[in-house]
N, C-alpha and C positions, 0 to 999 in steps of 0.2 A: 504494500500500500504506500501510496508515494501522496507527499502535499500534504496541507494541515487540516485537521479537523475543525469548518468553523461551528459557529453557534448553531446548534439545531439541527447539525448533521451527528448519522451513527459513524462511528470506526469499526470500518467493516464490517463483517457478521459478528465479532463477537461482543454484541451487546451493550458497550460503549457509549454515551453521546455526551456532547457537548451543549448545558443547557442555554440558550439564549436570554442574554440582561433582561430582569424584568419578569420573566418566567416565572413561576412559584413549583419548585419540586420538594414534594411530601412537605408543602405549608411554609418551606423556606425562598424567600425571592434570591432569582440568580444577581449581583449588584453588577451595575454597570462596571460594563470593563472587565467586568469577570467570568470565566465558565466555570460550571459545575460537570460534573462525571456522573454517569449515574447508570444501573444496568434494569436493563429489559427485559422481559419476560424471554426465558430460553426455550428452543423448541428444540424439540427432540434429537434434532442432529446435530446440536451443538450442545449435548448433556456432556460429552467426555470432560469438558473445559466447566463447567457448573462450579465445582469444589473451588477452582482456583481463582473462576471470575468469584466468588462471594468472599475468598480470601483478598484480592486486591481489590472491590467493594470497600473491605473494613480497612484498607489504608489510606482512601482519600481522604478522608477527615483529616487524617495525621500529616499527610502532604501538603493538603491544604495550608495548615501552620508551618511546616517546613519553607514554601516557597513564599509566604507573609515574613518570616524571617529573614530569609537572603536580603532582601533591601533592607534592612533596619543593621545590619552587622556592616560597618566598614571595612572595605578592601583594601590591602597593600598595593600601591600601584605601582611597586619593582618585586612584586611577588608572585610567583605560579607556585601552584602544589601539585603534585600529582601523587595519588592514592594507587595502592595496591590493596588487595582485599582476597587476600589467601589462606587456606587453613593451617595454621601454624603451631595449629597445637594436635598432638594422637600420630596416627604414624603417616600420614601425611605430610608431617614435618620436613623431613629428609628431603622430600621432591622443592617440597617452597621455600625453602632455604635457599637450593640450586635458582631458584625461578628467581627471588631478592635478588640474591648477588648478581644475574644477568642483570635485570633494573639499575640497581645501582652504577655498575658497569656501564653501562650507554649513559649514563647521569655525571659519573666520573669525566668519562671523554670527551662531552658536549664542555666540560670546565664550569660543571654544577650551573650554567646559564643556557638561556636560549633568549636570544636578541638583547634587551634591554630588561629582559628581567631574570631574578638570579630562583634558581628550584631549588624548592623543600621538598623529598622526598615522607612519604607517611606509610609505615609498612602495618596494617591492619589486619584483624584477625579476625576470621569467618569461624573459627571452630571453638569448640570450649572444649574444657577437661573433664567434666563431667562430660559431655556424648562423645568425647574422642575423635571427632570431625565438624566439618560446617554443619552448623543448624540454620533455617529460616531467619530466624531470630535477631544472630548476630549479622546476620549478610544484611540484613534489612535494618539495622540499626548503623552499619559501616556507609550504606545508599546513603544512610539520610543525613549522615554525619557529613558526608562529604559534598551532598548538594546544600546543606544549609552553612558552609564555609565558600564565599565569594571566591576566597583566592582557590579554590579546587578546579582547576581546566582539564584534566582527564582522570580518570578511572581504568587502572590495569587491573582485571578479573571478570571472572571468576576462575576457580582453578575447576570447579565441580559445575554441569552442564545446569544440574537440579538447584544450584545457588543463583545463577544466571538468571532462571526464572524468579526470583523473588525481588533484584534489585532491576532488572532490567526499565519496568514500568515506571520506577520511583526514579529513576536518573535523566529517564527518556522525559518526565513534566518538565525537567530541569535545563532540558537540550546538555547534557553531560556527558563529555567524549567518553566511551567506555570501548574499550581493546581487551580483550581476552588474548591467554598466550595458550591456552588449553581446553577449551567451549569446544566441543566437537557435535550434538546433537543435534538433530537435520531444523527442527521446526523454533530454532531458535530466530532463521532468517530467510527460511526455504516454503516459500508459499505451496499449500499441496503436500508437501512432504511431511508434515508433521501431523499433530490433530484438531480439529473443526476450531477455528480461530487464529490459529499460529499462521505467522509471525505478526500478523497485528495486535494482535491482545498486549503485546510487550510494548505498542507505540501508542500509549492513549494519546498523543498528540497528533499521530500519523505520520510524524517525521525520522528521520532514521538516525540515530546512534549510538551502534553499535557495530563494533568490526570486529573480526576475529583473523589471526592470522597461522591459523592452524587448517589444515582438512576438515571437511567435515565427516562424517558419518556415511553418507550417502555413497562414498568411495570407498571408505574403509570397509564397513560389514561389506557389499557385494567383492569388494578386489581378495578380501580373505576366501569366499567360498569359490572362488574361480582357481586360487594358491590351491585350494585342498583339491579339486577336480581336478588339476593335472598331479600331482603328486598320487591320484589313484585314488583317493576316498571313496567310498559307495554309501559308507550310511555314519553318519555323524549324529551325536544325541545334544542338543543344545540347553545351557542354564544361563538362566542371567539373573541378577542383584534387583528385581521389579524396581529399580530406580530408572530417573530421565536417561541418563547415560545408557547406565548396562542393556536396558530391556529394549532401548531403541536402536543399537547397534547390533543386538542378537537378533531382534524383528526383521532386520535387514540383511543378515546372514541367512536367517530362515528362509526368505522370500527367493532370495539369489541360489539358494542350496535346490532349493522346488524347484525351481526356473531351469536350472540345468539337470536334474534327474538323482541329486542327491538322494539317497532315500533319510528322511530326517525320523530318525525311531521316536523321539520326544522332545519335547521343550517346558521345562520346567522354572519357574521363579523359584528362590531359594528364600531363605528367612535371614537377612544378613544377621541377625542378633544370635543368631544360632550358635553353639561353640563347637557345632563338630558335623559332619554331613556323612558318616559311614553307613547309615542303611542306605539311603539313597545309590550313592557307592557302588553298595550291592546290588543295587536293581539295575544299575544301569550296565554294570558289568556282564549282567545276566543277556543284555540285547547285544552284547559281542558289537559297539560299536568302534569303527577306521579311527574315528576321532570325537575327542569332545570339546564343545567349544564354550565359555565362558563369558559373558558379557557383562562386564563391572568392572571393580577395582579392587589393588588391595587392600582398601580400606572396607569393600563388603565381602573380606573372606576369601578372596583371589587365591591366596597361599595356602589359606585351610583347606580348601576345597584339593587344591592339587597334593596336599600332602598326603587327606583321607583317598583320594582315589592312589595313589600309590599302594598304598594301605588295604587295599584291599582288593587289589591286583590286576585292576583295570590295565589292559594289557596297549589302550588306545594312544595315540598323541593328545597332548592338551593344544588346545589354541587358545591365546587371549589378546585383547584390544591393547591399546594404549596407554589405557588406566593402569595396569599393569606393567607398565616399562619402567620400574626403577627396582634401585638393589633390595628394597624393603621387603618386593615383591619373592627375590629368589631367598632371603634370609630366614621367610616366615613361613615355604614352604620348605626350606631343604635342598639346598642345592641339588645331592644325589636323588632327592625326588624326580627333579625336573633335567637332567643331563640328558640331553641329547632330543631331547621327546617334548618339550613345551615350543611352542611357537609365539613370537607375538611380534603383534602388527602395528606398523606406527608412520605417522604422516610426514613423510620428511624422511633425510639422513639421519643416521645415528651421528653423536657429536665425530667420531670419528673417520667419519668420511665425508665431513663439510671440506669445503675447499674455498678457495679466492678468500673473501672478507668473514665468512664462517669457520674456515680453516686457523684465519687469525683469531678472532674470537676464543676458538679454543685454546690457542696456544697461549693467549694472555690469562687465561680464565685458567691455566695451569701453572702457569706461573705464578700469580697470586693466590692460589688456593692451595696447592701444591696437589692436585688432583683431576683427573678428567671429569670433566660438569657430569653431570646427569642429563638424559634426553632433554627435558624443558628447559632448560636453563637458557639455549640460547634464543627460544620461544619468549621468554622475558625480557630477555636482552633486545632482541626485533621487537615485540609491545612498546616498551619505552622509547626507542628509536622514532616507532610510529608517533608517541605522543609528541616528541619533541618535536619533529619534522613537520607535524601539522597545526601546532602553536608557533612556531616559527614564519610558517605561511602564513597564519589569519594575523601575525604581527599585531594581535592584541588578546585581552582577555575576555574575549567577546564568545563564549562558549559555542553557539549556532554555528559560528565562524571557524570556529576551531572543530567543531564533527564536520560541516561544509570538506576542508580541509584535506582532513582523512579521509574521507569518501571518495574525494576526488585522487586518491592516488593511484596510477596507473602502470607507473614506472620504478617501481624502488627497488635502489641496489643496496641490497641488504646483505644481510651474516645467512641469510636462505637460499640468497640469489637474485635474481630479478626478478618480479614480481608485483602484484597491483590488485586493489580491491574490484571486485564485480560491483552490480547495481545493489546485491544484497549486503553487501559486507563483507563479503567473503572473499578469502584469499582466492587468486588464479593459480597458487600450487597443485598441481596434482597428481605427485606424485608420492608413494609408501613406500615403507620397504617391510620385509619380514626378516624378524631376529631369533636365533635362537640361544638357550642357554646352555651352553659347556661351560665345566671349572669353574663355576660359580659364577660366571656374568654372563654378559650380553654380547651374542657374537652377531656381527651383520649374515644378514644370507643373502638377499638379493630384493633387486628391486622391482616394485609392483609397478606399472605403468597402465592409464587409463585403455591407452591403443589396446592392451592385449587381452581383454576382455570375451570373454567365450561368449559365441553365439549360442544361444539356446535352441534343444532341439526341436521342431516343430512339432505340435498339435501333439505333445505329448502330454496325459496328468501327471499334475508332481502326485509321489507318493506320500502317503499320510499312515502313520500310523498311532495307535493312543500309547502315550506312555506308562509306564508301569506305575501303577500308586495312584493313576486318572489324574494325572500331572496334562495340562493343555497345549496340544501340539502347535 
């Protein structure tokens, strides 16, 4: 959805409008000069998004005084902030540590300025110590903290797809650059591709900003089940973490698996709060599947899940996403768990096989750390970049100006490569690669490329079968 929401008009289907001055909704007059948000009765093919539109319902009030506040707080006028908003506490830590020091880094070398104004960096936390990862809660508290600070011209995050949705609405009132260095989930910005609403539910404005400079999903889940059809797979059994991420990337494995004649034995959600998945284990071991594939993180069990099936002799290959790409991931399952037989998939080169300005990248990010980054690091390192480069353009702290900016990138030579935002936000990257684990890390295997995509065979049914335990295929 492109252009702004005026008075009187809905934001797209999802229920949305913006009331007109003068108006009176539920007995309150809309004041001149001002819109109100308000949601519509939902019809039936837009029930999926129900739970969430009446969760972002209950935040405009609160936004409301959020965006009454921005003008009554004075701004530094040699000051820019830019915000990260990662989960930095639980074992997620390890990866956004890696992601910081990239930010900082691009912040470092710009000479802590960009034009005539000098950066503050703010590194915030999505997650708490009691849940051991991002909650709603704190992401929506980080939004708002950073639209009701003037001097805040971008927003680096989420690190988690499911965080995304909660700040995305609340920065989008605010025209607030928001870059993601890890948002992979299709209907974050992909019209169609997501569920009845997305990508405009995240724009109550109708206006766009947000960018991601990572792949999305929509490459990764099909370019994984095409890896597995030529390496010989026939029937793969699929689980994913029922979060935005995992269940959206295994839906999309699924789809791609049917498409080409995979036979898929089950697809089951898992219970991330679980402490152990060995009957399951069992069952699945029982359908003697080629492979099983995983769609989450380590943070919903990634490792656990690959230890218990070790455990209990599942004789198959693991696959998993990107969420999974760090050391935490091989630590918590067991190296000798996963030697030779885990796969995983990830959007870009491994840190080391960047080259030109990515190559350097790593080599200073070894030098000062005294270790090779982790996959996202230089995903943060490129975020911040983006931020700088498009506050640099709009040469003021005029926020609309500064997402305008970023949108408009077409051409960046980055620590990625050359590269540039689409009409949605999304990177023109498109390329994966698949890693495996020997000797306890991450070893490159080879690279996914969009061209090499399997034709599916004609006027075939995919195969369906019910999983065991009435798990939904």
């Amino acid at each position: 959805m492109s252009g702004s929401t005026g008075p009187g008009e809905w934001c797209g289907n999802e229920g949305l409008r913006a009331g007109l001055p003068g108006e009176r909704i539920r007995g309150r007059a809309v004041a001149a000069g001002k819109r109100r948000f308000y949601i519509r009765r939902m019809t039936p093919s837009s029930r999926p998004d129900r739970r969430f539109l009446f969760r972002l319902a209950g935040l405009l009030p609160v936004l409301a005084g959020v965006l009454a506040m921005v003008g009554c707080r004075p701004a530094d006028p040699d000051l820019v902030k830019i915000v990260s908003s990662l989960p930095r506490t639980g074992s997620a830590k390890h990866q956004s540590d890696t992601l910081v020091r990239g930010i900082r880094m691009a912040i470092d070398e710009a000479g802590g300025k960009v034009g005539r104004f000098r950066i503050e960096y703010l590194d915030l936390d999505d997650s708490t110590a009691a849940a051991g990862q991002w909650t709603s809660e704190a992401e929506a508290a980080n939004a708002r903290r950073a639209l009701q600070d003037p001097d805040v011209c971008a927003y680096i995050g989420t690190f988690n797809s499911g965080a995304a949705k909660v700040s995305m609405p609340i920065l989008n009132l605010g025209d607030l650059l928001m870059v993601s260095p890890a948002n992979t989930a299709v209907g974050l910005t992909k019209p169609g591709l997501g569920v009845p609403g997305e990508p405009e539910v995240y724009r109550p404005t109708g206006r766009r900003n947000y960018t991601r400079v990572v792949p999305a999903d929509d490459l990764q889940g099909p370019m994984a089940a095409d890896w597995a059809q030529r390496r010989g797979v026939t029937k793969v059994y699929i689980l994913d973490d029922n979060e935005v991420y995992g269940k959206g990337i295994a839906d999309l494995f699924d789809e791609r698996c049917r498409e080409l004649g995979i036979e898929v034995l089950g697809h089951d959600s898992i219970d991330a709060k679980a402490q152990e998945f060995k009957s399951l284990m069992a069952s699945i071991k029982s359908t003697k599947p080629d492979l099983v594939y995983f769609g989450g993180t380590t943070q919903s069990k990634g490792g656990q899940l690959a230890k218990d099936m070790a455990a209990a002799g599942v004789g198959a290959d693991l696959m998993v996403p990107d969420g999974c790409m760090e050391q935490v991931f091989i630590d918590s399952a067991g190296a000798a768990n996963l030697e030779g037989r885990c796969f995983v998939t990830f959007g870009g080169l491994p840190p080391e096989k960047l080259t030109g300005k990515g190559g350097e990248f790593v080599d200073r990010y070894r030098e000062k750390y005294g270790e090779l980054p982790e996959a996202y690091a230089v995903y943060g390192y490129e975020a911040a970049r983006v931020a700088i480069e498009a506050i640099a353009t709009a040469g003021s702290k005029d926020r609309r100006a500064i997402c305008d900016a970023a949108l408009a990138i077409r051409d960046f030579d980055g620590a990625l490569g050359h590269w540039g935002f689409d009409e949605n936000g999304d990177t023109t990257l498109r390329t994966l690669t698949v890693n495996v684990v020997k000797g306890g890390r991450f070893e490159f295997e080879e690279i996914l490329d969009e061209a090499d995509l399997v034709t599916p065979p004609p006027d075939e049914p995919s195969p369906r079968a019910d999983p065991p335990g009435g798990g939904s295929p």
